[in-house]
C-alpha positions in Angstrom: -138.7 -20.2 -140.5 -141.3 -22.3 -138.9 -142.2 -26.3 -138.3 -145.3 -28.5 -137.5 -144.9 -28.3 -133.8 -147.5 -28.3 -130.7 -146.4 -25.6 -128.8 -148.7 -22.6 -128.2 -146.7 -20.2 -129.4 -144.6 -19.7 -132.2 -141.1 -20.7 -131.4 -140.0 -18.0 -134.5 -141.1 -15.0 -132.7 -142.1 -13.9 -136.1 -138.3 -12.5 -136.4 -137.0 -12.6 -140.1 -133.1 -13.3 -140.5 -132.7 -9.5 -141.1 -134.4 -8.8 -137.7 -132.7 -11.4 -136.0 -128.8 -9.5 -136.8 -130.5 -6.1 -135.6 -131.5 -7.5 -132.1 -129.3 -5.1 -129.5 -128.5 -6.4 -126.2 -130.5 -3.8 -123.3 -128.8 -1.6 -121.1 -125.8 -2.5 -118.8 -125.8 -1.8 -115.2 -123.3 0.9 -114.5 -120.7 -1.6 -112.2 -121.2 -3.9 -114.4 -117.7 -5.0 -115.8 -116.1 -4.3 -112.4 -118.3 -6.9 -111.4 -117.0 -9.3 -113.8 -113.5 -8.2 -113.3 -113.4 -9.0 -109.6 -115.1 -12.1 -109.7 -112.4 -13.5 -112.5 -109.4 -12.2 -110.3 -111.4 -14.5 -107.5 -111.5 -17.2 -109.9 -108.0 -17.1 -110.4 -106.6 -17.4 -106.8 -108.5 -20.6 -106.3 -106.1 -23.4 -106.6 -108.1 -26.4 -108.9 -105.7 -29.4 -107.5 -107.0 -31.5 -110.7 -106.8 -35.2 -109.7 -107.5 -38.1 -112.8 -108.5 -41.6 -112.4 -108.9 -44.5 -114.3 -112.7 -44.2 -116.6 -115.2 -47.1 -117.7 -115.2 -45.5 -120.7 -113.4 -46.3 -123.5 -112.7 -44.6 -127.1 -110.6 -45.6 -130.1 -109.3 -42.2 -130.2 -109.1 -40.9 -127.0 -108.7 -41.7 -123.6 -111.0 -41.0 -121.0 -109.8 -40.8 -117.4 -112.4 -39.1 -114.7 -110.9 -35.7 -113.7 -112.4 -33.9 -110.6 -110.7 -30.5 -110.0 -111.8 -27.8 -107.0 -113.4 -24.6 -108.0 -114.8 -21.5 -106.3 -116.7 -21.9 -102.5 -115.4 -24.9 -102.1 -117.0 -27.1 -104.9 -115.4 -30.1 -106.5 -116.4 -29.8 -110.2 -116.0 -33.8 -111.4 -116.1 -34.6 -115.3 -113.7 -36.2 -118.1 -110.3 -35.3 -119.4 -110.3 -36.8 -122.8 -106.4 -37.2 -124.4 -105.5 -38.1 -128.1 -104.3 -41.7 -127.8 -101.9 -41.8 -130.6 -100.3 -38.7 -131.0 -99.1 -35.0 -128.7 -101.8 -32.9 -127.9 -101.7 -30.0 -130.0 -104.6 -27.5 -128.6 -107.2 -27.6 -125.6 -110.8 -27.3 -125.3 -113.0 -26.8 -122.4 -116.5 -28.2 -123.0 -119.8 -26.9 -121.8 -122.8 -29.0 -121.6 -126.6 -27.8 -122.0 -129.2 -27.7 -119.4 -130.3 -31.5 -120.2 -127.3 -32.2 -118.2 -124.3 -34.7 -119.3 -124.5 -38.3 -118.8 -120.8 -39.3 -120.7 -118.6 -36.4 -122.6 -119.2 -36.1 -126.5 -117.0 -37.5 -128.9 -117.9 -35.8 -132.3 -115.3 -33.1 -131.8 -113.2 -31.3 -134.1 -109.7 -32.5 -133.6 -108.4 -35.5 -132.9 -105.4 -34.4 -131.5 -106.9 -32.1 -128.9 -107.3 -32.2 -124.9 -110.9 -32.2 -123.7 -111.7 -30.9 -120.4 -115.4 -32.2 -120.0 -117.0 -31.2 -116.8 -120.1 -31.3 -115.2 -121.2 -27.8 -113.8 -121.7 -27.7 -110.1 -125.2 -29.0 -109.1 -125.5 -31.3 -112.1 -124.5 -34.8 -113.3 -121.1 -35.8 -111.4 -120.7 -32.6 -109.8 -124.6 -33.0 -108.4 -124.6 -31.5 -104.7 -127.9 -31.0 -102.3 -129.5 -28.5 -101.8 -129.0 -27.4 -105.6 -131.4 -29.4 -108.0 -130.4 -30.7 -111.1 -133.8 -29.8 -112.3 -133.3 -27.2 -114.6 -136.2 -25.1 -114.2 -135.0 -25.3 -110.0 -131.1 -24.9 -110.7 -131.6 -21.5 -113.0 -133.7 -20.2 -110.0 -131.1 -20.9 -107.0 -129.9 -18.2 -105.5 -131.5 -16.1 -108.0 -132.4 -13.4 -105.8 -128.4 -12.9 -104.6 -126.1 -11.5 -107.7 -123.2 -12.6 -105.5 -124.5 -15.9 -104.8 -126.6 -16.8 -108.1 -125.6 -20.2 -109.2 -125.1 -19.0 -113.0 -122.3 -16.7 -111.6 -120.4 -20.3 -109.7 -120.5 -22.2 -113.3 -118.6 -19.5 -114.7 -115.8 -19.6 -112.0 -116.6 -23.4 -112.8 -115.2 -22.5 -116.6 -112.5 -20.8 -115.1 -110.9 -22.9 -112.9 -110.9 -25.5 -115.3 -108.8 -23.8 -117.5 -106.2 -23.4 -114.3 -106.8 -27.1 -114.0 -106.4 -27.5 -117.8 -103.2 -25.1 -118.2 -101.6 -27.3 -114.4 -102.0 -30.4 -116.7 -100.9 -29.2 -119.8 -98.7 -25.7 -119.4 -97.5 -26.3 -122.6 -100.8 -25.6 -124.1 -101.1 -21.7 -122.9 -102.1 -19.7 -125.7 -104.0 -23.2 -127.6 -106.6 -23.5 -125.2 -110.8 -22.4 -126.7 -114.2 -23.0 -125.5 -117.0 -24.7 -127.0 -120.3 -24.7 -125.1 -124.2 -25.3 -126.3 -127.0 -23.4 -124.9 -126.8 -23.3 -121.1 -122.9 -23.9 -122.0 -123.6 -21.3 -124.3 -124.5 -18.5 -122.8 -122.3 -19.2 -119.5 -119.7 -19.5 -122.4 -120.3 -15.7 -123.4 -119.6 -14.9 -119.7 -116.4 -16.6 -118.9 -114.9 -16.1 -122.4 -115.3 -12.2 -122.2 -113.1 -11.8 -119.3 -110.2 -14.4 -119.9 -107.4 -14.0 -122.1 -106.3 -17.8 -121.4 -109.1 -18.8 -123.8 -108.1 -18.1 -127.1 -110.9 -18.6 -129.5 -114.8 -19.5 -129.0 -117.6 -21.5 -130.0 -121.4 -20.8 -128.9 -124.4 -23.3 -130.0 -127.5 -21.8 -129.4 -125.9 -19.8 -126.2 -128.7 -19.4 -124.0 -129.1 -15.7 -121.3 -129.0 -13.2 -124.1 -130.7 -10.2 -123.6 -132.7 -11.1 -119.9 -135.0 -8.4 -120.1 -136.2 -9.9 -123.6 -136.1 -13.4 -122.8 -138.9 -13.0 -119.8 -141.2 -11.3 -122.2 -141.3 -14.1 -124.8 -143.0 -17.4 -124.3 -140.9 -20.2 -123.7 -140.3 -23.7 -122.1 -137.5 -24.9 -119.4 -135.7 -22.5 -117.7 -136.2 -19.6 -119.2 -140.2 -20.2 -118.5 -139.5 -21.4 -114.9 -137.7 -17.7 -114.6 -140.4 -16.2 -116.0 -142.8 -17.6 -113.7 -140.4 -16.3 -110.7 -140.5 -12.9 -112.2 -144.4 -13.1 -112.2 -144.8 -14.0 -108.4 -142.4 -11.2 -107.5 -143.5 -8.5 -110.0 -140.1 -7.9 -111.4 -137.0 -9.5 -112.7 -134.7 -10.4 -110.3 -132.0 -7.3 -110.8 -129.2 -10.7 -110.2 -130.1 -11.2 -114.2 -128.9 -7.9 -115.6 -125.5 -9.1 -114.3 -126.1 -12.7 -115.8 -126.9 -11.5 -119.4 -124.5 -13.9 -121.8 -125.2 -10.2 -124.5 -123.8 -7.5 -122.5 -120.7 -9.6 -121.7 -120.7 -10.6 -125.9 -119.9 -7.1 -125.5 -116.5 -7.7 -123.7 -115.7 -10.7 -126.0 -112.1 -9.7 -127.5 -111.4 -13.5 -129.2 -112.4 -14.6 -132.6 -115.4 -16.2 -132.0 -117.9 -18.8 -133.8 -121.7 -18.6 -133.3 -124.5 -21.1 -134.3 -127.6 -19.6 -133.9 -130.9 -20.9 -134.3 -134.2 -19.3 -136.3 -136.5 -21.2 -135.0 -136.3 -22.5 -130.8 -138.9 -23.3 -128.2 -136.4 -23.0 -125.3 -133.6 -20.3 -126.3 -136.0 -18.1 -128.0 -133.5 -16.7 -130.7 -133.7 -12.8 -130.9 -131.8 -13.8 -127.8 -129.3 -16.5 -129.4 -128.7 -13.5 -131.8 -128.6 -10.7 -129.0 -125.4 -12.5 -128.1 -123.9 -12.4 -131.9 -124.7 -9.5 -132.8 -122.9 -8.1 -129.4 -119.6 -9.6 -130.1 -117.5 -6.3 -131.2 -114.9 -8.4 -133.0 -114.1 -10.7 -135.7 -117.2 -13.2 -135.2 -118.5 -15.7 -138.0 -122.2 -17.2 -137.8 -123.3 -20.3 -138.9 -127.5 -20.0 -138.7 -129.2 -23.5 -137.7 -132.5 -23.8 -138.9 -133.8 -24.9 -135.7 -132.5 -25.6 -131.8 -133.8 -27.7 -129.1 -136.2 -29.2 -131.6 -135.8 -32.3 -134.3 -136.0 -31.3 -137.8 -135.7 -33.0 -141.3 -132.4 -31.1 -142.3 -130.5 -31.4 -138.3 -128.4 -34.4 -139.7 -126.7 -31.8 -142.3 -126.6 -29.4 -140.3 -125.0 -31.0 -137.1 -122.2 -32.5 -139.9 -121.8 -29.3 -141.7 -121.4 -27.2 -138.4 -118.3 -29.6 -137.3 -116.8 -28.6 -140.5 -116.9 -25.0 -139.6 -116.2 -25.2 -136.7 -113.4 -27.6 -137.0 -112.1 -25.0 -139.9 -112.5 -21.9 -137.0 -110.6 -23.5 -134.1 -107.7 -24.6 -136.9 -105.3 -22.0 -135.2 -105.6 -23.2 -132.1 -103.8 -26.0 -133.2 -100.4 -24.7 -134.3 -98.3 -27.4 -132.3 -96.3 -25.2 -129.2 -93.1 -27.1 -129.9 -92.7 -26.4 -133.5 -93.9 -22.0 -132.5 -91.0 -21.7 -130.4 -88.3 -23.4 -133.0 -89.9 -20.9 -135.5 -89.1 -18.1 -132.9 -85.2 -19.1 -132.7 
């Protein structure tokens, strides 16, 4: 798979479809899911305090209040809480953005009788905070050197205490709540999902952090060439990223989970996107894009036949609460 395009690589790798689903994820360090472990039990004494306010924006649909909810080191995390205007919420989603950053939460979503907690990671868009830059070729690199500290590892608790906040607002919705997240969204997305049960079912678009060790050999743009260049000036990968690797926690991923992957990527090179899909040990369904982070004649289709997937994947979700527990009497 290939396009006209001016980059000076190729942005295929050269990978056929068939090497693409036999891409393995490298080597786990050995504390590696006690790691994970303690850091969600961290996550999970930290008390979110959601507060809502009144939003500028408006949808037919939905309505879109501000939410700002408190998350891990003492970070407000400040998005949208989008609510079906004309009907009971029936499910939950939490919503992870790309590195581009999120200027207003997206409305093409799969149902319209869903919640929608929207935010903005910490250090970007509403949840901006000096001295972390919203650059993204700066923000992947902070903290890099501390695997404690690494800013990757505080967007995941970021996921995580938004499902607190999400569950506080809506209890009734335990069990209904899944992720969807695209490429930086993505790959954090791989590591909150494979350690909490609250998340029921998930959705990664071109998940970005699979398989570290590969993704500093191959040429690339954004953040994964700004960590690259880090690598270089210090003669080795920072040993933070074997912890931060969105393929060895696919490996922890017990949910159902729904994976669009790309062929053909200048900025998520995608024996990584796949590292991530072929990791997941469950039931997992894959919907391959023909591209990612890059326009292409077919993306229209694609983008509309991808929302009927993945609307068809997160249909369980959606059992209404009320009418599960009649059922149980």
């Amino acid at each position: 798979m290939t396009f006209e395009h001016d980059y000076p690589f190729d942005p295929s790798y050269g990978y056929n479809l068939d090497q693409l689903l036999s891409v393995a994820p490298p080597e786990a360090p050995a504390d590696f899911e006690r790691f994970w472990q303690a850091r969600y039990a961290r996550a999970l004494t930290v008390a979110p305090n959601p507060r809502l306010a009144a939003s500028e924006l408006t949808h037919p649909d939905f309505c879109v209040q501000t939410l700002t909810y408190d998350s891990s080191e003492g970070f407000s995390i400040r998005g949208w809480l989008l609510t079906p205007r004309s009907q009971p919420p029936r499910c939950g989603f939490v919503l992870g953005h790309g590195y581009g950053g999120i200027a207003a939460p997206p409305f093409d979503l799969p149902y319209p009788d869903g919640v929608y907690l929207v935010p903005c990671f910490r250090g970007i868009g509403l949840s901006r905070r000096p001295p972390i830059s919203e650059n993204p070729i700066w923000h992947v690199l902070h903290d890099i050197h501390l695997r404690d500290r690494y800013i990757l590892g505080g967007c995941v608790d970021d996921i995580w205490t938004g499902v607190t906040a999400l569950l506080q607002l809506y209890p009734a919705l335990a069990g209904h709540l899944g992720y969807l997240g695209i490429s930086f969204g993505g790959g954090l997305g791989a590591m909150a999902l494979a350690w909490d049960p609250r998340l029921a079912r998930g959705h990664l678009n071109v998940p970005s952090f699979g398989h570290q060790p590969l993704r500093l050999q191959l040429p690339t743009v954004g953040s994964g060439a700004a960590v690259q260049r880090f690598a270089e000036e210090h003669g080795q990968m920072p040993d933070a990223l074997r912890y931060f690797d969105a393929a060895l926690s696919a490996w922890h991923i017990q949910q159902p989970m729904h994976i669009a992957a790309a062929r053909f990527d200048p900025a998520v090179a995608p024996p990584g996107q796949f590292a991530v899909y072929n990791a997941i040990p469950g039931e997992k369904h894959l919907f391959v894009l023909e591209a990612g982070h890059f326009d292409y004649p077919s993306r229209a289709r694609q983008d509309r036949e991808l929302l009927e997937a993945l609307t068809d994947f997160s249909r369980p979700l959606c059992a209404t609460p009320a009418n599960r527990a009649d059922s149980d009497d």
